[in-house]
C-alpha positions in Angstrom: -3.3 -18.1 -12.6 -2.0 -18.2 -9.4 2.0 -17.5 -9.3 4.6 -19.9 -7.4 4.2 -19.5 -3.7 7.3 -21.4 -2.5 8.7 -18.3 -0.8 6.1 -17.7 1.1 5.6 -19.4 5.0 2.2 -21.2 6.0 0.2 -19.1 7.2 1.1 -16.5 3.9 0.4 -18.6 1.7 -3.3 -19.7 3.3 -3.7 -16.0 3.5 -3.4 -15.6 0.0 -5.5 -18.3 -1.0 -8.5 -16.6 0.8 -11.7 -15.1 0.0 -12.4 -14.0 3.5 -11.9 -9.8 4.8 -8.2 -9.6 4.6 -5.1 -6.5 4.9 -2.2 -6.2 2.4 0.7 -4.0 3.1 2.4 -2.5 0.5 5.8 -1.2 1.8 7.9 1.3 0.6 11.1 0.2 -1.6 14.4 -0.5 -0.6 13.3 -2.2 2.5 13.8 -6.1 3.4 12.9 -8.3 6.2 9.8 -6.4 5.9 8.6 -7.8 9.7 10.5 -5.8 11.2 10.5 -3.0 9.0 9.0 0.5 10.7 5.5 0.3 11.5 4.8 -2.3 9.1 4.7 -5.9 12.2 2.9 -3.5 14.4 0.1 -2.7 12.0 -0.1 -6.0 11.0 -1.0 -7.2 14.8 -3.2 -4.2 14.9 -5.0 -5.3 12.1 -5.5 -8.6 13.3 -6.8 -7.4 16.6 -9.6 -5.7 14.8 -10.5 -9.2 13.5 -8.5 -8.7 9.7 -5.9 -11.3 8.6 -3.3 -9.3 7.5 -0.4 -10.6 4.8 3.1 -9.0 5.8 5.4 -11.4 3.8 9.4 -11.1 4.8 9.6 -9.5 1.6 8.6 -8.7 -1.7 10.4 -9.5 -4.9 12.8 -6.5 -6.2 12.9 -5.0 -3.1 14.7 -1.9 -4.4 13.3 -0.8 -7.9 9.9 -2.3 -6.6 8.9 -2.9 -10.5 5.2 -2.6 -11.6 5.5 -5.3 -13.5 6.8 -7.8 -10.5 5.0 -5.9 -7.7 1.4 -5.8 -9.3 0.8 -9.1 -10.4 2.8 -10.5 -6.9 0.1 -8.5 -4.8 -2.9 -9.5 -6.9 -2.0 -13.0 -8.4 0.3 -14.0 -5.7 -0.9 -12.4 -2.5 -4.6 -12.4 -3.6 -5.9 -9.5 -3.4 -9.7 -8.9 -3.9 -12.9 -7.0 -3.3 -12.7 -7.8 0.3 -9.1 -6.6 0.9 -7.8 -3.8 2.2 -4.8 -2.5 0.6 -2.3 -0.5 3.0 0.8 1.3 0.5 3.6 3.1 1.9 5.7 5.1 -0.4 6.2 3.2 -3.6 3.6 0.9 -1.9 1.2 3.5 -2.4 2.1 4.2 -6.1 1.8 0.4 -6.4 -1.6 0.6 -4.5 -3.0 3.3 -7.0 -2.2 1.1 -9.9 -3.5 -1.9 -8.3 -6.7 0.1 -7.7 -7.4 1.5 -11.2 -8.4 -2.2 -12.5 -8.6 -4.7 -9.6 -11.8 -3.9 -6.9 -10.7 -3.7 -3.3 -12.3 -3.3 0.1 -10.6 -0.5 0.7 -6.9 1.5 0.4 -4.5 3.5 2.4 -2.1 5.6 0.7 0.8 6.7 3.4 2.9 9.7 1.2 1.5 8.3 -2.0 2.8 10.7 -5.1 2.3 10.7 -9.0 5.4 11.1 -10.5 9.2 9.9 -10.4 9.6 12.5 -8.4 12.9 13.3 -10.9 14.3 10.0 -9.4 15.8 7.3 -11.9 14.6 4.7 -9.8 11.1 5.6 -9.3 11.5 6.4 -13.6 12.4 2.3 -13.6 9.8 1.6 -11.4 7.3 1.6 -14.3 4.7 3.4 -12.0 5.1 6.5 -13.5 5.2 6.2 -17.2 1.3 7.2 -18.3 -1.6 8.7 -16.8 -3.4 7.7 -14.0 -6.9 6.7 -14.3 -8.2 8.5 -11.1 -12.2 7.2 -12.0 -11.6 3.9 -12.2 -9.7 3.7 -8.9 -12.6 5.7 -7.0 -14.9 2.8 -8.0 -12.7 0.3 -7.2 -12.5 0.7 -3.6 -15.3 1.4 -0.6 -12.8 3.7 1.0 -9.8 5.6 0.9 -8.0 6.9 3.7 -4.6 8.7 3.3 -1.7 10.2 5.3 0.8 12.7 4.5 3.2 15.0 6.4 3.8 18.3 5.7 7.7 17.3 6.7 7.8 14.5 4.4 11.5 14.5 3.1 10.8 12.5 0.2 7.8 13.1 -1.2 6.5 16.4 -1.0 3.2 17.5 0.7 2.1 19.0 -3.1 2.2 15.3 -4.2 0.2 14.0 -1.2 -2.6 17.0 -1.9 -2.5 15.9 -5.6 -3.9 12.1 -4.8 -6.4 13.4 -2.1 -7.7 16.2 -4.8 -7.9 13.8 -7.2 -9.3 10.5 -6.0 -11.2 12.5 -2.8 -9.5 10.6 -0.5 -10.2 10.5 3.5 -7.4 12.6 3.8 -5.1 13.1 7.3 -2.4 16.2 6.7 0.3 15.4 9.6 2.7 18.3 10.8 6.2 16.5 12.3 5.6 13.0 10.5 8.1 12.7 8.0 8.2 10.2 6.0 6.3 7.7 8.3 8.8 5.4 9.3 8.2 5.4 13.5 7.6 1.8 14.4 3.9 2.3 15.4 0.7 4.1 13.6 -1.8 4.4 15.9 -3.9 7.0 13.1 -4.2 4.6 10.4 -5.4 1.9 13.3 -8.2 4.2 14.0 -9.0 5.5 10.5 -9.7 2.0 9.5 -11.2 0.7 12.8 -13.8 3.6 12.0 -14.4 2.2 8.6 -14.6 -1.6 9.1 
């Protein structure tokens, strides 16, 4: 039940249609032209230079409410994700990955300042992300791995949030210091954290 590709270039769209080792990113809402968005491009040739395809599209649908209900089914009907990809979630991307995760098996996840709640926000509230419970057992045997990243300094999601996901889903967990909320224009930590799992 594949959904409509049209918006997607080539090489995307092959991507997609792949069974082969691939990387997803996830990115955090409210950004567009997502290749050359922060860090996102740069991991994307980082990935590839470890030998993984990597899907970056120029964006996602709903870039700024970053619905469940439009970003789920676009990552795993659209982008096709599947037990041999590796999701990468920043932000809401994370929340999307966590969701993704509780009934779709991956290779593996990274969760950059992932969180559980709307975080008292009325967006994240419309997101959809945040309106039940979170099945933390099913997503731990979903995936091979998980790695995650959060910083103490994180000025949007608080470190409690980022300790809550790595207590619950025992996550390969990297506590940063002066990190923020991740948005330099390299990540040379996630590169290695996955380059040691691969």
């Amino acid at each position: 039940k594949k959904k409509k590709m049209a918006h997607l270039d080539e090489k995307t769209k092959k991507l997609a249609e792949s069974k082969d080792r691939k990387a997803i990113i996830i990115p955090g809402n409210g950004c567009t032209g997502l290749r050359r968005c922060m860090w996102y491009p740069w991991v994307a040739e980082k990935m590839e230079e470890l030998g993984v395809d990597c899907i970056l599209p120029y964006s996602y649908p709903d870039p700024y409410v970053a619905r469940e209900s439009i970003w789920k089914p676009f990552v795993v009907d659209t982008l096709g994700a599947n037990e041999n990809t590796i999701l990468i979630g920043h932000s809401s991307g994370a929340a999307c990955a966590m969701r993704i995760l509780e009934d779709t098996k991956v290779l593996g996840v990274v969760l950059v300042s992932g969180y559980t709640n709307d975080l008292g926000d009325e967006n994240e509230r419309d997101s959809g992300y945040f309106d039940r419970p979170w099945n933390w057992e099913s997503m731990k045997k979903n995936a091979k791995w998980i790695v995650q990243f959060h910083s103490k300094d994180d000025h949007l999601v608080p470190i409690s949030e980022g300790r809550k996901v790595h207590e619950a889903l025992g996550t390969k967990y990297f506590e940063k210091e002066e990190e923020g909320h991740f948005q330099e224009l390299d990540f040379h930590d996630l590169i290695d954290a996955v380059k040691s799992l691969l």
